[in-house]
C-alpha positions, 0 to 999 in steps of 0.5 A: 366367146367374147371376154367382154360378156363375163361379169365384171368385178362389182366394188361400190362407186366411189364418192368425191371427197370421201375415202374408202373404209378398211373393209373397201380397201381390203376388198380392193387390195384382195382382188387385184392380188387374186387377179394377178395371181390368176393372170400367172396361173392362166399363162403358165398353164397356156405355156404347158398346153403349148408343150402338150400340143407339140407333143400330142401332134407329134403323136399324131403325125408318128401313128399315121405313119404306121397306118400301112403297118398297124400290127407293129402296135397292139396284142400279138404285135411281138411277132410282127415286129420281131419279123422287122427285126430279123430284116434289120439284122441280115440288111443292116437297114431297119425297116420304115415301120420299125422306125415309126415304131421306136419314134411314137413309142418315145413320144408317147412316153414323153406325153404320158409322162407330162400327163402324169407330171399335170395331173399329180402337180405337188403329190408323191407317188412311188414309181410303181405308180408312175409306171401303172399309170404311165402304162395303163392311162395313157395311150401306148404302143401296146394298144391297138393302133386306132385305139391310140388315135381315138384317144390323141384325137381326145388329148388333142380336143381337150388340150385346145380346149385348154389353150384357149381356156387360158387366152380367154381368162388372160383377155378377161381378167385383162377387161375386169373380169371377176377373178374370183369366179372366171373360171367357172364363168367361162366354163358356163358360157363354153363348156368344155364337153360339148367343145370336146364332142364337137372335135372329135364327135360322140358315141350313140347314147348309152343303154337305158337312157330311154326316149332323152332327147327325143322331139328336140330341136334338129338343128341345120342352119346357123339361123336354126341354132339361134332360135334355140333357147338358152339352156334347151336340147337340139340336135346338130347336123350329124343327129347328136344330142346337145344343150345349148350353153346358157340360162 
């Protein structure tokens, strides 16, 4: 999206040979503090997608590894893998899947913990806690093997999201975008769902929910997409519903 399109910070003009009030140099004085606040916040959380988007790739490349050998992961995997065991033991040589194995296994630890660490900035929890969430929110090796990469593909989505959530707002801000309300500006213009479900595709639409969507707009072409009006529904090439950002 262009940053130059968001709302710019509205002040009252400025008159020759006169000063500005109290209030006027508060406003100012508010708003540049909270716009260089902002520019932190947005590069530091730049910088943590960055690490995220290391790890999660990492995930990535460790769990098409295992494609050839997707029972060393999931229910019953126990067995499988005490079979790559007892060949380590009589050769001396782990087996290449026992080795992807202990390779996703760390890394997906070390997202799971950065996940935690993300979401719970400035809470306590007890270990307990940590580990029920380490174990049961975050993709692991006790899950099924495409399991695990439905969900990576659905951090990956939303950690590019956030990366270029946070170029967008620097660039902004830089242009004189309101600090108080960027966020929410650029979350109306390039909403996070449809960006997401646009990487990693949708399911079919959930029971009940009737006739939704029904005589929009199919969308083929860029040329079809422009006619759609701000706000609208249409359907993209591959028949899913959508909404087209905007008023």
């Amino acid at each position: 999206m262009n940053p130059d399109a968001l709302p710019k910070i509205q002040m009252p003009p400025r008159q020759i040979g006169v000063s500005q009030s109290p209030a006027e140099q508060a406003q100012a004085t508010a708003l540049v503090t909270e716009r260089n606040a902002q520019l932190k916040d947005s590069n530091s959380q730049y910088v943590e997608a960055q690490k995220s988007g290391a790890l999660i790739r990492a995930a990535q490349r460790e769990a098409a590894t295992l494609q050839n050998n997707p029972r060393m992961v999931g229910p019953g995997s126990e067995l499988a893998q005490g079979i790559a065991k007892i060949k380590t033991a009589i050769t001396g040589q782990p087996p290449d899947a026992l080795v992807d194995l202990g390779s996703l296994d760390k890394i997906l630890l070390q997202m799971g913990a950065q996940n935690i660490r993300q979401a719970l900035s400035g809470q306590r929890i007890t270990n307990q806690e940590f580990m029920t969430m380490l174990s049961r929110g975050n993709p692991n090796t006790e899950q099924p093997l495409a399991t695990i990469q439905r969900l990576l593909g659905y951090y990956g989505a939303q950690n590019d999201y956030d990366q270029r959530f946070a170029k967008t707002k620097q660039a902004a801000l830089n242009r004189g975008a309101n600090p108080m309300t960027v966020d929410s500006d650029i979350g109306g213009v390039a909403d996070r769902g449809d960006y997401v479900e646009g990487r990693v595709g949708v399911r079919p639409p959930l029971a009940g929910s009737g006739n939704a969507g029904a005589g929009v707009t199919q969308i083929n072409s860029a040329a079809d997409y422009a006619n759609v009006a701000p706000g609208a529904q249409y359907r993209d090439p591959q028949g899913n519903l959508r909404t087209k950002p905007g008023k």
